[in-house]
Structures are given as structure tokens and as C-alpha cells.
N, C-alpha and C positions, 0 to 999 in steps of 0.2 A: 803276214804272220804276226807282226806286229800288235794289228788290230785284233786279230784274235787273242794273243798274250793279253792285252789289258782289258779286252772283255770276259776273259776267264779271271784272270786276276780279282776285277770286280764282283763276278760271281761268287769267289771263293770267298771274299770279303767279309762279301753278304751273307755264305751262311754262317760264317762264324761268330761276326756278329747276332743275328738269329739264335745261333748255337748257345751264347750269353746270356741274351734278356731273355730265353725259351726255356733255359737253365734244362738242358737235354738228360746231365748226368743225375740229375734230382731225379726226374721221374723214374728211368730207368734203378736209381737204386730203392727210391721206396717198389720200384718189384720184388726187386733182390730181398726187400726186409719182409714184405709178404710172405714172399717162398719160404723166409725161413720160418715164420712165425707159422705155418700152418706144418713145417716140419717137426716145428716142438708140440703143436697139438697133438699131430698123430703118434709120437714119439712117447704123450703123458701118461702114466701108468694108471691114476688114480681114477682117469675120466672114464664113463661107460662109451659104449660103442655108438648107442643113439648122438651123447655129446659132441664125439668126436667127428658124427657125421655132420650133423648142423653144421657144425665150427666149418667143418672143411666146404660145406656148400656154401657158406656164407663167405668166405676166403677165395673162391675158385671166382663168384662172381664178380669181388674187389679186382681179384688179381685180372680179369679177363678186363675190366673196366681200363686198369692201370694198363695194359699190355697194349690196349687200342689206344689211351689216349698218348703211349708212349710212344708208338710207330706214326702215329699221326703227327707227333712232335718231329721227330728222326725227317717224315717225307716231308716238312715245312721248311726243313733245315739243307736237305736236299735238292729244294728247288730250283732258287737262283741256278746251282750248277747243271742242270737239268735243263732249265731255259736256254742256257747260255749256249749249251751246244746243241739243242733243237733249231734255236733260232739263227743259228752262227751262216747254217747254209742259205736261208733267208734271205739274210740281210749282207748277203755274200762275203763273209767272213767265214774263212778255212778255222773253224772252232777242232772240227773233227780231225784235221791234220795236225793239228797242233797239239793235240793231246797226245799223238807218238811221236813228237820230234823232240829226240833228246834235249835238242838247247833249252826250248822253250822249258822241258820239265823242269832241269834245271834250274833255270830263271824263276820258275815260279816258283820253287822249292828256297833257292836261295831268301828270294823277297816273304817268304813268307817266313821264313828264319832271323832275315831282319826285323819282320814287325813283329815278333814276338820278344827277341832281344830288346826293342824300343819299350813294346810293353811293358816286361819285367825293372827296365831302367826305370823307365817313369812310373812307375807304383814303388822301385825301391827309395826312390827321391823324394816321395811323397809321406813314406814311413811306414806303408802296410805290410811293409818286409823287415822291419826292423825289431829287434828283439825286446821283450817289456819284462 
């Protein structure tokens, strides 16, 4: 159980890290800013019908562009934890039992509570939490 703890552990790691340099929430919100800009199109009173259709075809293709390269980000992000318990039975490491055993959740829960606490320390020591 062990071995599985710190192979998930490291997975999770991994995608968060990933989650960082892949910068997950950027994409995802230039969707959000799509949606809405093609809701103010259809919303504008002055524009004719032909305008608003372009607009919104030209918008639907961004937005489907944005929406793939956005879940293709999200399944990159995914992965490590995704390997970790395909491979776990493999390289016989109980990955999949460990994912319902309360301690383990726990533990993983707790340590990743602590590296977040570390993070925020070490960025507030550093000054990018400090008031200007």
C-alpha cells in the first residue's frame, strides 16, 4: 500500500505541476470570454441578421478550436494519474485499492494540503503576496 501511495502521490504531482506550465484555467477561460462575446453579438441591436450570422460563425469555429485545444489540455493533465493506476496492476502495485482505502485518501489529501501550505509560505517569503 505503501508503494501505491507514493506512486499516486507522484502522479498527482505530476499533473499539477502540468496543471501550472499548461496554465489549464487560461484556456478554459478564454472560452468563457468567447461565449460571452458572441452572446453580446447576438444580443446587438444595431447589427443586421446577415452580421450577426457571420459573427457568430466565425465565433462558433474559434470557440470549437478553443473547446478542443482546451480538453486536450485538461486529458494531458490527466494523464500521469491515469498511468499511475493502469499501470499500478503491472508493475504490481495495488494503485486501484488504494484509491478506496480511507487512510491512504487521507494521506494523500493531507500531503497535498501540506504542499500547498509550503507553496503559499514560500511565495509569501518571497513577496508575491505582499501588499504594494
Amino acid at each position: 500500500m505503501i508503494a501505491a501511495f507514493f506512486l499516486l502521490l507522484a502522479a498527482i504531482f505530476t499533473a499539477t505541476r502540468l496543471a501550472r506550465r499548461l496554465s489549464v484555467f487560461r484556456h478554459f477561460g478564454e472560452l468563457g470570454a468567447l461565449s460571452r462575446r458572441s452572446v453580446a453579438i447576438l444580443t446587438r441591436r444595431c447589427a443586421s441578421d446577415w452580421a450577426k450570422e457571420r459573427a457568430t460563425r466565425i465565433l462558433a469555429a474559434r470557440m470549437m478550436l478553443k473547446s478542443l485545444t482546451a480538453g486536450t489540455v485538461l486529458a494531458t493533465v490527466a494523464f500521469p494519474v491515469v498511468a499511475a493506476v493502469l499501470l499500478g496492476p503491472l508493475l504490481h502495485v495495488p494503485t486501484t485499492e488504494a484509491l478506496f482505502d480511507p487512510g491512504v485518501r487521507l494521506t494523500l489529501l493531507l500531503t497535498g494540503a501540506c504542499l500547498v501550505a509550503y507553496r503559499i509560505l514560500a511565495n509569501s517569503r518571497s513577496g508575491i503576496w505582499q501588499a504594494r
